[in-house]
N, C-alpha and C positions, 0 to 999 in steps of 0.2 A: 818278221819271224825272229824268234829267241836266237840267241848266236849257238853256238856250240858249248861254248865256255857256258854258257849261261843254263842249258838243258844237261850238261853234265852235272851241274852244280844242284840242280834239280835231282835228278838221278840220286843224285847222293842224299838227297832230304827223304824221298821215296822210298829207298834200300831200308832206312830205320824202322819201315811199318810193315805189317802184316803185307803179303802179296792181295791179298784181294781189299786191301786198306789205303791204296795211296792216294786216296782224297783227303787222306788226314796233314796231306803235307800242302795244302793249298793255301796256308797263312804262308810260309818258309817260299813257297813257288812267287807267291805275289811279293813279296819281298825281292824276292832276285832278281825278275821280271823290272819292278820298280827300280831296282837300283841299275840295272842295263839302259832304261832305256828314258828314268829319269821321272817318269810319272804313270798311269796305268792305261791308257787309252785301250778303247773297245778290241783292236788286234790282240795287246798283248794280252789281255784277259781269257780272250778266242785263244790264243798260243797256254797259256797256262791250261784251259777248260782242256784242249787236244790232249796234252803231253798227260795230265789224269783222267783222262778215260771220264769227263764231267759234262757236267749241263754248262754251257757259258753264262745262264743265268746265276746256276751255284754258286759258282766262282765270283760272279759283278757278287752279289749278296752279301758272299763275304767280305771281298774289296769296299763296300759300302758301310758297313758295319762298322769296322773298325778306322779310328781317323788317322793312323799312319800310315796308311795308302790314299794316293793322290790320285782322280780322275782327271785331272785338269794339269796343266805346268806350274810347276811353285820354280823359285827363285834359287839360287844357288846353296841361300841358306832360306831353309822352312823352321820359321823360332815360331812352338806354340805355345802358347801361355797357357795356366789351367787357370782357370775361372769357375772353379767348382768350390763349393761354399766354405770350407778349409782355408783355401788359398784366399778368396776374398777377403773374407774375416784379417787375413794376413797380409792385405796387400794387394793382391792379384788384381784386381782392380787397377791398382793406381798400378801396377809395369805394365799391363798392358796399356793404359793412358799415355803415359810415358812413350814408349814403344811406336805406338802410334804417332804422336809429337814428334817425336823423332825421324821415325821413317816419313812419314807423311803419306801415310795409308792406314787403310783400316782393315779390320778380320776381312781373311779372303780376300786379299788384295798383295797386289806384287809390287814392288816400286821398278820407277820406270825402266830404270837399268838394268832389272832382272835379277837382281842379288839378293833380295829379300822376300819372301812373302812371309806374311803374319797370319798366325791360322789359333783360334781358341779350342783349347783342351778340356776333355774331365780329368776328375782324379788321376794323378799319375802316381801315388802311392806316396808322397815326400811332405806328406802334410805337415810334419815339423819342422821341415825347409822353406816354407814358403815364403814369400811368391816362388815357383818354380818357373823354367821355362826350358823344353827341350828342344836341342835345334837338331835338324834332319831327323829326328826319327831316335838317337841315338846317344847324345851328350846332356844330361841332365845338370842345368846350370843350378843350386841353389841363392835362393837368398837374393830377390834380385830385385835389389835397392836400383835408384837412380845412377848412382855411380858405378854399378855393377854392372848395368846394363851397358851403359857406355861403356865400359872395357871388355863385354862382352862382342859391342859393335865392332871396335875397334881393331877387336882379335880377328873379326871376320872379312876385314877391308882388304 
């Protein structure tokens, strides 16, 4: 079950919509959901679906749809790379290669410690930044040479 803190914080996403509208706030629910409990598993999906008056199907759909929500456990830090034809052209390719080399894992994959998992993106909108790569959902790294990466790692030790 959602904590308290977590179904207030809910509440407050809900209050911004019409009264017979609060499934509109079911990206903003999975978001906070995610961020309580770390990744989305089948309960907390069922806890969001409760708290808007939803189908649990709804809710996974959406949870599936978009790849900033996590079904499974990622690592302390989730760096997605976009590999969407922009970023390629720019690189995105080679940090993710990199990335990879480095951590010593691949897309969808955790390293053993549990501090990384590496997950491929679409567009993230930064296509004159490329390569991009955002970690947790939230930090949009530009520009992300070999060297950049490693100081990116480095930030995250």
């Amino acid at each position: 079950m959602l904590s308290q803190e977590s179904l207030s914080r809910i509440d407050r996403e809900i209050a911004k919509y019409p009264a017979d509208q609060k499934q509109s706030a079911c990206m903003a629910a999975l978001r906070i959901a995610q961020e309580e409990k770390g990744w989305l598993a089948k309960e907390a999906i069922e806890d969001v679906a409760a708290v808007l008056e939803m189908a649990p199907m709804a809710v996974y759909e959406v949870a599936t749809f978009y790849n900033m929500y996590d079904l499974h456990p990622v690592g302390t830090y989730k760096l997605t790379v976009c590999t969407n034809l922009p970023c390629q052209l720019s690189g995105g390719v080679h940090a993710a290669d990199y990335l990879k080399q480095k951590l010593g894992i691949d897309f969808n994959q955790t390293t053993a410690d549990g501090k990384f998992t590496l997950k491929e993106g679409e567009c993230m909108g930064a296509c004159g930044d490329a390569p991009v790569v955002i970690v947790n959902n939230v930090r949009l790294k530009s520009f992300m040479t070999p060297e950049a990466i490693d100081k990116l790692l480095a930030e995250c030790k």
